[in-house]
C-alpha positions in Angstrom: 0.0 0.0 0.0 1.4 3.1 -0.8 1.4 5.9 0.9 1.6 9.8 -0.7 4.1 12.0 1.0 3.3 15.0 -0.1 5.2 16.7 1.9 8.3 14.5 1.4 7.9 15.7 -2.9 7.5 19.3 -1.3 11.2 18.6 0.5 12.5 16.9 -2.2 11.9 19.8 -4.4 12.9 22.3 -2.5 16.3 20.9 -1.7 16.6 20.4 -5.7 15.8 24.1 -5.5 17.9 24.7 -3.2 20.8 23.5 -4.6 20.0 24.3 -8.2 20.3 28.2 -6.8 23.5 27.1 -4.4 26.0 29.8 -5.7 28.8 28.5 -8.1 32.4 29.5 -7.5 33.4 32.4 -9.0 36.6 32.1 -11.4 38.2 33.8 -13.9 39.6 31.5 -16.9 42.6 33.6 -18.6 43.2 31.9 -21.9 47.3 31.3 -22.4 46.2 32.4 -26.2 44.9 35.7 -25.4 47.0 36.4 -23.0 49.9 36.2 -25.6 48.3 38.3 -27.5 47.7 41.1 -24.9 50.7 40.7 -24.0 52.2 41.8 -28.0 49.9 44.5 -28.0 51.0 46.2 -25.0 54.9 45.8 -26.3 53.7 47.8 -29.8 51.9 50.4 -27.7 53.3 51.1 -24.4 56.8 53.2 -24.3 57.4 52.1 -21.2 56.4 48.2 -21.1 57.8 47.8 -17.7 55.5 50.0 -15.9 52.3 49.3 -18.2 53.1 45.5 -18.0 52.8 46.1 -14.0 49.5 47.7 -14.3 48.4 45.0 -16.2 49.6 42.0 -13.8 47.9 43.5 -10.9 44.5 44.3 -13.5 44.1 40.4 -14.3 45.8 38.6 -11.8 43.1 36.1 -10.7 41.6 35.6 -7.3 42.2 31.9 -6.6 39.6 30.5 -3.9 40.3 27.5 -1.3 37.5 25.6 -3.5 39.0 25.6 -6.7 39.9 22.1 -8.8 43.1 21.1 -8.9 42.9 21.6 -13.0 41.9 25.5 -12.3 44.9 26.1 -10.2 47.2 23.9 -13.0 45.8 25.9 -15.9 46.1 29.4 -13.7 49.6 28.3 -13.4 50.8 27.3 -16.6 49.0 30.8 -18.0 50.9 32.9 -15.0 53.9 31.2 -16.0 54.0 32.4 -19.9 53.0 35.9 -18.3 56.4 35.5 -16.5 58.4 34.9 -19.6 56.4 37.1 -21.8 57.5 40.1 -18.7 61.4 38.6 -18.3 61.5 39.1 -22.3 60.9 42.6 -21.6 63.0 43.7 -18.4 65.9 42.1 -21.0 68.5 44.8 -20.9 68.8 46.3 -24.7 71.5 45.2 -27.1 72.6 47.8 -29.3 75.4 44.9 -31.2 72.6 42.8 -32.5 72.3 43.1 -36.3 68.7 43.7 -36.6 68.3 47.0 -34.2 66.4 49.8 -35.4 68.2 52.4 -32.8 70.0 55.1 -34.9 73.5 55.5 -33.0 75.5 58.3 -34.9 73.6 61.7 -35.1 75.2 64.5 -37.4 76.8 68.0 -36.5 73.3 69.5 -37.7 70.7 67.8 -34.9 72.7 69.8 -32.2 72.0 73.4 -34.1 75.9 73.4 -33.8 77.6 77.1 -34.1 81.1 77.7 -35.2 81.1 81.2 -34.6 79.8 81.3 -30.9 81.6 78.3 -29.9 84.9 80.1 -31.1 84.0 83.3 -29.4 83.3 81.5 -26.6 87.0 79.8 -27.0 88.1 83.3 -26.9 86.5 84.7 -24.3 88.1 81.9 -21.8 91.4 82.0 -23.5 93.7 83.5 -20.4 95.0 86.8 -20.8 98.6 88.0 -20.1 101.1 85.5 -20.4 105.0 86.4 -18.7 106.8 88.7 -20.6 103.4 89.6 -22.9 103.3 93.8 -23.5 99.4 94.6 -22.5 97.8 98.4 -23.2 95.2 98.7 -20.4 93.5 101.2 -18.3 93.6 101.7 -14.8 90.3 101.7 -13.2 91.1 102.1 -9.4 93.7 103.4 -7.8 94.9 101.5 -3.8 97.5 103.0 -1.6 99.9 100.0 -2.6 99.2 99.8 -6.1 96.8 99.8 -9.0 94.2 97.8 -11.4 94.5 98.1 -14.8 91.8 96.5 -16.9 93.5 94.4 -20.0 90.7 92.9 -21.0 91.0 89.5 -19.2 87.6 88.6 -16.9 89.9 89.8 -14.0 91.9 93.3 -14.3 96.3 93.3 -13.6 97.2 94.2 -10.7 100.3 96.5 -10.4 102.4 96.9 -6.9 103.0 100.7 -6.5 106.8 99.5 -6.5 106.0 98.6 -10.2 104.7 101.6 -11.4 107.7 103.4 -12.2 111.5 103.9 -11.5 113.0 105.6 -8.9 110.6 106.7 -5.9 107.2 108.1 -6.9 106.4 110.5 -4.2 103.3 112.1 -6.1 101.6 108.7 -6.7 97.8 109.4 -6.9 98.4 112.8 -8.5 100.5 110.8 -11.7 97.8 108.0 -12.1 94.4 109.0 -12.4 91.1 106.6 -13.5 90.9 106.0 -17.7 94.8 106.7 -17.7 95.9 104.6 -20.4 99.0 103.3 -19.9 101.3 99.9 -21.6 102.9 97.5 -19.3 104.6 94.4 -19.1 102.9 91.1 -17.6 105.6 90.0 -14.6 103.4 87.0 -13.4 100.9 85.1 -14.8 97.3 85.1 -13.9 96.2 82.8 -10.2 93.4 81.6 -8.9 90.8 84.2 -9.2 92.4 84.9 -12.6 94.7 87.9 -11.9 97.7 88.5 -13.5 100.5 91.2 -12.1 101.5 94.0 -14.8 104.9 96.1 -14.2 105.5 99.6 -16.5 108.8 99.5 -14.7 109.8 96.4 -16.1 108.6 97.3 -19.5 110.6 100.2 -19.3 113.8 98.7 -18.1 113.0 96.4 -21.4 112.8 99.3 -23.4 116.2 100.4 -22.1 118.2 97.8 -23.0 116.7 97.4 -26.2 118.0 100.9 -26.9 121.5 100.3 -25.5 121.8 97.2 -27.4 120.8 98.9 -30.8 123.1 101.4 -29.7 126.2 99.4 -29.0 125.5 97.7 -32.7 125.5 101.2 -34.2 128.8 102.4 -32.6 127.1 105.1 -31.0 128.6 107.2 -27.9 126.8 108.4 -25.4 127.2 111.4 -22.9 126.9 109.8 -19.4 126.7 111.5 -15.5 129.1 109.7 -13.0 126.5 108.9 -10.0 129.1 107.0 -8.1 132.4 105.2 -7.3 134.3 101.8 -6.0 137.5 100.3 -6.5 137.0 99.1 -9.5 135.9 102.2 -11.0 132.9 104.7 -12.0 129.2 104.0 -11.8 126.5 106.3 -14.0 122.9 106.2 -15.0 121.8 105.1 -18.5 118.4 105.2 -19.2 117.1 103.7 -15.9 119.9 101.0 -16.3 123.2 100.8 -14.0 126.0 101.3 -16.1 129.8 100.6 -14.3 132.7 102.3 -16.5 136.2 100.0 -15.2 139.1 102.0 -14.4 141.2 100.5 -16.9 138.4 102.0 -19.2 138.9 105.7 -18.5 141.6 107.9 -20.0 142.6 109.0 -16.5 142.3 106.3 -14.3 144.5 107.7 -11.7 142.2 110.2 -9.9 138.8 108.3 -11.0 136.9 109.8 -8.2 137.5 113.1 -8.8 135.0 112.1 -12.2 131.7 111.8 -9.9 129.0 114.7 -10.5 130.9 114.9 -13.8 129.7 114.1 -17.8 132.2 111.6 -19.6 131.3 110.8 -23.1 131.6 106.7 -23.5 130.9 104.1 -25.9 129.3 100.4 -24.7 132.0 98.1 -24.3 129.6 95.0 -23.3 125.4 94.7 -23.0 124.3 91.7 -21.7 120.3 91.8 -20.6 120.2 88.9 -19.3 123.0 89.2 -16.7 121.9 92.9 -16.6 126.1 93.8 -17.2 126.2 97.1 -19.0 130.0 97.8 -19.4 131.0 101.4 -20.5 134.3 102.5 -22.2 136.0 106.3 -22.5 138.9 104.7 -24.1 136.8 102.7 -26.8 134.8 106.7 -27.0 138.0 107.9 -28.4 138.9 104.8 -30.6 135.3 105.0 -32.2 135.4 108.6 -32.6 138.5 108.3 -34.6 136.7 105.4 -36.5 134.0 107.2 -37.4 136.7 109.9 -39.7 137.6 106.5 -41.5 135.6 105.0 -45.0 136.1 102.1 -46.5 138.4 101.7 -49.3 140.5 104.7 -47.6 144.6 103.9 -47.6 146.1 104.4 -44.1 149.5 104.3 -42.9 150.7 102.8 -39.7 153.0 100.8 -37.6 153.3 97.4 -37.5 152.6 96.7 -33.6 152.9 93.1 -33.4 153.2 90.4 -35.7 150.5 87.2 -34.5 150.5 83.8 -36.2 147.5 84.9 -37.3 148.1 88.7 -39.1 149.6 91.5 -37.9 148.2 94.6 -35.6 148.7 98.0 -37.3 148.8 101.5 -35.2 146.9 104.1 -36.9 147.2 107.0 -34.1 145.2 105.6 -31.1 143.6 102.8 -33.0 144.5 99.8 -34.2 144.1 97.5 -37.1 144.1 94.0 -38.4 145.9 92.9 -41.5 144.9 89.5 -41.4 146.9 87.0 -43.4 144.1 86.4 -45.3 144.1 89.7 -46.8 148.0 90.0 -47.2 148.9 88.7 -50.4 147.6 86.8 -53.1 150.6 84.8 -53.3 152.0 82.3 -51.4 154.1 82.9 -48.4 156.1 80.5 -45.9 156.0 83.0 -43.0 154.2 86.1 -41.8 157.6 87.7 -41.1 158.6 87.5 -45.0 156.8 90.4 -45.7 156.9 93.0 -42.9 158.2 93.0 -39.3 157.4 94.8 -35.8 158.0 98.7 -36.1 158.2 98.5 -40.1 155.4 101.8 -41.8 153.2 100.1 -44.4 150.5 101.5 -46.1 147.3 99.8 -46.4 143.3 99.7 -47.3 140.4 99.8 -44.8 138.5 96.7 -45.6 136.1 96.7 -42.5 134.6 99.3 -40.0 133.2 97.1 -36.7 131.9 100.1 -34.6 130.5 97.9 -31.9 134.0 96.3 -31.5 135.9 98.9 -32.1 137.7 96.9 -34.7 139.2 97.8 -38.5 139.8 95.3 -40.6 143.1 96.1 -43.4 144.3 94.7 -46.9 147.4 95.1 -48.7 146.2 92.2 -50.9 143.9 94.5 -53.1 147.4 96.9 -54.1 148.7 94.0 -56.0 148.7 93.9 -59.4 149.8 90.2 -60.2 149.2 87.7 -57.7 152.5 87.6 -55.0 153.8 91.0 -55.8 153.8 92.3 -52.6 156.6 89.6 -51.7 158.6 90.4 -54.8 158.6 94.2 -54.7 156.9 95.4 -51.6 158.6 98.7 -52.2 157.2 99.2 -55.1 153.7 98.1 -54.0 154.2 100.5 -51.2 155.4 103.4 -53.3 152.3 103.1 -56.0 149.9 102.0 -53.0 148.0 105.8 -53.5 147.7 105.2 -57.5 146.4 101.8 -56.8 144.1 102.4 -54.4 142.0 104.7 -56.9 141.5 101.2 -58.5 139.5 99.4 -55.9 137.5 102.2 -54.7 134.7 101.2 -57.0 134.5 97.8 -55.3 134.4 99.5 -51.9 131.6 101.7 -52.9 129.7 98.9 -54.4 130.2 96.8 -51.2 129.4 99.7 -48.8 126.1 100.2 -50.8 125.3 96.5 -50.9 125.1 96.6 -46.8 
């Protein structure tokens, strides 16, 4: 007999209902295909893949329950897993030696809007200014109680010790440098630290100075000189700012030398030597070069033979003396100097060579000849006809006087 349980259909259909509406598990499926291809699109996109790849991890990552099958969480894996590799592709440092880059290494002068004529005005502006021993025209724009700036144009101004600023002692020193006075000077040290350099118009004045003397000692010139001073060894004057020492032996009375102080000799340079500042003076050489300066080339003198050398023979010409070098002799040949004259013996002879600076003339008796060796055949009759011949070789003197 059966029996209807109505209410047993009633339970058993609403426990069917119950779990027919029993909420599923909620999971997301990534498919390992799409992800691949998610993955290529943010590399073609993205300019920064790291960051953006980031983003995207946390944006999908999937929430993994404690009820999920064992094939979920294998599958969830294996997709994570190529995410990994596709992301460890990517943090891959960049390798610029591999044949198929597209990066563009060299870039022309062009892509820089490169200027030659700024950056070379820009060279100059840096290039230091006043180098040691460099002549600088500058203006002094402030004046201290131990010195003064000059502006020459470097990004610092020279400096210039008031000990620098002249010679002697400058007693009137702000009333003989004013601001804007222009002035040239000489760079004594070169620029430090902040740039500076120290200038010096004494210096360049003392240069000046012995670039004079030394033009003047070339040129044989004499100059008038005011004895300052006094030692043993003989007379001290002023020339030009320069110490100039005249040696007793030097003087034309070197007995009472010290009566000469506060007095004006006329001298001629006897040695100039800038670098060991020795400026050597001469009243002897004064005369000698006065004398020389009467002489031309070509002219016939007559002196005494002085001394015979094995080189020539020195020749008196009335305070001065000349070289007939053995050279210039004859145009012959000769076994000995003596052959042809002798100590004390009067010859004549031509003035081949002036030296002013060392006081020097330079004779030939060679030139008087008429055949080659005459002179050691018949000197007397060389000697007696040496004023008819010299008429002969005046032409080559004034030829060689013009050529120099």
């Amino acid at each position: 007999m059966g029996v209807s349980n109505k209410n047993a259909q009633d339970n058993f259909q609403t426990e069917g209902n119950k779990k027919d509406f029993k909420k599923p598990l909620q999971v997301l499926h990534i498919s390992k295909k799409d992800n691949q291809k998610k993955s290529q699109e943010i590399q073609n996109e993205q300019p920064n893949p790291q960051e953006e790849i980031k983003k995207e991890n946390i944006a999908i990552k999937p929430q993994i329950t404690k009820d999920q099958s064992v094939k979920e969480i294998k599958d969830n894996n294996e997709n994570t897993n190529t995410f990994d590799f596709s992301q460890q592709d990517l943090n891959r440092p960049l390798n610029f030696s591999e044949k198929n880059t597209e990066f563009q290494l060299e870039r022309t002068v062009d892509e820089f809007d490169f200027d030659e004529s700024a950056f070379l005005e820009a060279l100059n502006a840096n290039e230091p200014i006043g180098a040691t021993g460099e002549t600088i025209t500058g203006k002094v724009i402030a004046i201290e109680s131990d010195g003064l700036y000059v502006d020459i144009g470097g990004k610092a101004p020279g400096y210039m010790p008031k000990k620098e600023c002249g010679l002697g002692v400058i007693t009137n020193f702000k009333e003989k440098f004013s601001i804007g006075l222009e002035m040239e000077v000489l760079v004594i040290k070169e620029q430090n630290a902040d740039g500076m350099v120290t200038v010096s118009a004494r210096a360049l004045i003392l240069r000046q100075s012995w670039e004079k003397v030394s033009s003047s000692s070339k040129n044989g010139e004499l100059i008038n000189v005011l004895i300052n001073g006094f030692n043993r060894g003989g007379l001290t004057c002023d020339v030009d700012g320069l110490r100039g020492f005249i040696p007793r032996s030097q003087l034309e009375d070197g007995q009472d030398y010290q009566s000469f102080v506060g007095k004006t000799l006329k001298v001629a340079f006897l040695e100039v030597n800038p670098e060991s500042r020795k400026l050597v003076l001469s009243e002897k050489k004064a005369s000698l070069v006065s004398k020389l300066t009467s002489l031309e080339l070509g002219q016939l003198i007559e002196g005494e033979v002085l001394a015979v050398k094995p080189y020539g023979f020195f020749i008196d010409l009335g305070g001065a003396s000349g070289l007939l070098h053995q050279s210039s002799l004859t145009n012959g040949s000769i076994r000995s100097l003596r052959e042809v004259f002798r100590e004390g013996e009067i010859i004549k002879a031509l003035i081949s060579e002036i030296d002013l600076e060392k006081g020097r003339i330079g004779l030939n008796t060679a030139l008087l000849e008429n055949s080659a060796g005459e002179l050691i055949i018949d000197k007397q009759k060389v000697m007696q006809e040496a004023t008819e011949r010299a008429l002969k070789t005046k032409a080559l003197f004034d030829k060689k006087e013009k050529d120099t």
